[in-house]
Structures are given as structure tokens and as C-alpha cells.
C-alpha positions in Angstrom: 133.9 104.9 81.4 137.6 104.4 81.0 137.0 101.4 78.5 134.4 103.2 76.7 136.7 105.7 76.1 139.5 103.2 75.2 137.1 101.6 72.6 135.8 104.9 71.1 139.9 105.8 70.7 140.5 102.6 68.9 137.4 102.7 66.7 138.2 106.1 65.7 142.2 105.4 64.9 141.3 101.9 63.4 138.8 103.4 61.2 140.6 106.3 59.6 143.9 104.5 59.0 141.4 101.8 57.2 140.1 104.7 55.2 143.1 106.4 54.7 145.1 103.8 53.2 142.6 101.6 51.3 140.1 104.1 50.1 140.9 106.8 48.8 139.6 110.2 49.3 139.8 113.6 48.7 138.8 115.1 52.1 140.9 114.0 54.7 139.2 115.9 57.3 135.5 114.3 56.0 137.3 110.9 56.6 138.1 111.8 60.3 135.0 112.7 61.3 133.5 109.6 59.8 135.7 108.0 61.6 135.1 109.9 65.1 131.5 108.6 64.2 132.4 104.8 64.2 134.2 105.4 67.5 131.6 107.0 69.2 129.3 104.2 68.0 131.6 101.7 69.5 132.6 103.9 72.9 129.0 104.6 73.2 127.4 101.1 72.8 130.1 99.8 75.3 129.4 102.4 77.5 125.3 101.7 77.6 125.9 98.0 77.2 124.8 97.3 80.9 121.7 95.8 82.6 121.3 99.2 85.1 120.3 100.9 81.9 116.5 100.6 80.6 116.5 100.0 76.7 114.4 103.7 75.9 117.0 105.4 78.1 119.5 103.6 75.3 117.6 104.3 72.9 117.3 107.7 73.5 120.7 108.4 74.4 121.9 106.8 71.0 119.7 109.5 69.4 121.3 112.2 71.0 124.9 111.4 69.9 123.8 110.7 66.5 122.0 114.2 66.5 125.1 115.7 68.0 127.1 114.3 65.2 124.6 115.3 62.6 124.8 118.3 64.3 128.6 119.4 64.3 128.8 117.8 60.9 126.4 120.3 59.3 128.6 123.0 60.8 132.0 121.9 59.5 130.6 120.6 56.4 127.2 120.0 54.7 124.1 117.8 55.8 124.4 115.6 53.1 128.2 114.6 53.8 126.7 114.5 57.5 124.2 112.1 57.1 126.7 109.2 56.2 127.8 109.8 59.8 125.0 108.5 61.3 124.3 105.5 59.0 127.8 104.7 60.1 127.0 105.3 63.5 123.8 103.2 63.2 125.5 100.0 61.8 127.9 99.9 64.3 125.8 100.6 67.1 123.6 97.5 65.8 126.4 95.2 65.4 127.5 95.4 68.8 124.0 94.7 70.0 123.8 91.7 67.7 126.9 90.4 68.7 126.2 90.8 72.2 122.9 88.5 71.6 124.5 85.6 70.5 126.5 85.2 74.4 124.5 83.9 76.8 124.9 86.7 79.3 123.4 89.1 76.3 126.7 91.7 76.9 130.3 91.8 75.4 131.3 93.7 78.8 131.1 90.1 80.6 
């Protein structure tokens, strides 16, 4: 849990200061939470990336944080700045699953 954490820290820093400095933008606050988005695609992949886990549980659970982010984005700002969130989210989470494939032990936590 501890590394999952760690990762979704460094995903979220690592994106924003990438946004903040070579894109610009006029919401800071938008860039954040799209940034809190690719961490918590990162923290959370790491975190589900084990073989005790069935693949519909991830699945499922994947879901849920990317309706939770939909969720608080639509709050703070508007559905349609909240949907990028969970594109963002989706990409990431697929990456990690792709690079995982290519190791022969099918994880990037071994």
C-alpha cells in the first residue's frame, strides 16, 4: 500500500510540474486535478497489479475510481473538463498493464 501510495505521489507531482511548465494553461487548479488523475492511475494500477486479485474485481475497482474522479470533478468544475480526467486515467491504467505483459512474470511489482 505504501508504494502505491508513493507511486500515486510521484505521478501526481511529475505530472503537474510537466503541465505546468511546458503547457500552458489558464486553470491551474484544472491542471492539478488532472494531474491527481494520472497518479491515481498509476497508485491504483500498482496497487491491483497482483495475482490475489481476480481481473473483474480490477476491473471493477478501476471503474469506481474513475467514477469517483468523474464524480468530484463535476463538483469543482464541469463534466466536460471532467471527462478528460478519466481518459487520462484510462491511458495510464493501460499502459501499466501493457508494460507489465511484456515481463515474463506479467507484473512490474516483481
Amino acid at each position: 500500500m505504501q508504494k502505491a501510495l508513493i507511486y500515486f505521489a510521484l505521478g501526481t507531482v511529475v505530472s503537474f510540474l510537466i503541465n505546468y511548465f511546458f503547457l500552458s494553461s489558464d486553470n491551474i487548479g484544472l491542471e492539478f486535478y488532472y494531474a491527481i488523475a494520472f497518479g491515481a492511475a498509476w497508485g491504483v494500477a500498482y496497487y491491483l497489479d497482483t495475482p490475489d486479485i481476480a481481473l473483474p474485481k480490477k476491473l471493477g475497482l478501476s471503474f469506481i475510481v474513475m467514477a469517483i474522479l468523474v464524480f468530484i470533478g463535476t463538483l469543482i468544475f464541469k463534466l466536460e473538463l471532467a471527462i478528460p480526467s478519466i481518459l487520462k486515467f484510462s491511458m495510464v491504467f493501460v499502459a501499466y498493464y501493457v508494460i507489465a505483459s511484456f515481463r515474463a512474470t506479467k507484473s512490474l511489482r516483481k
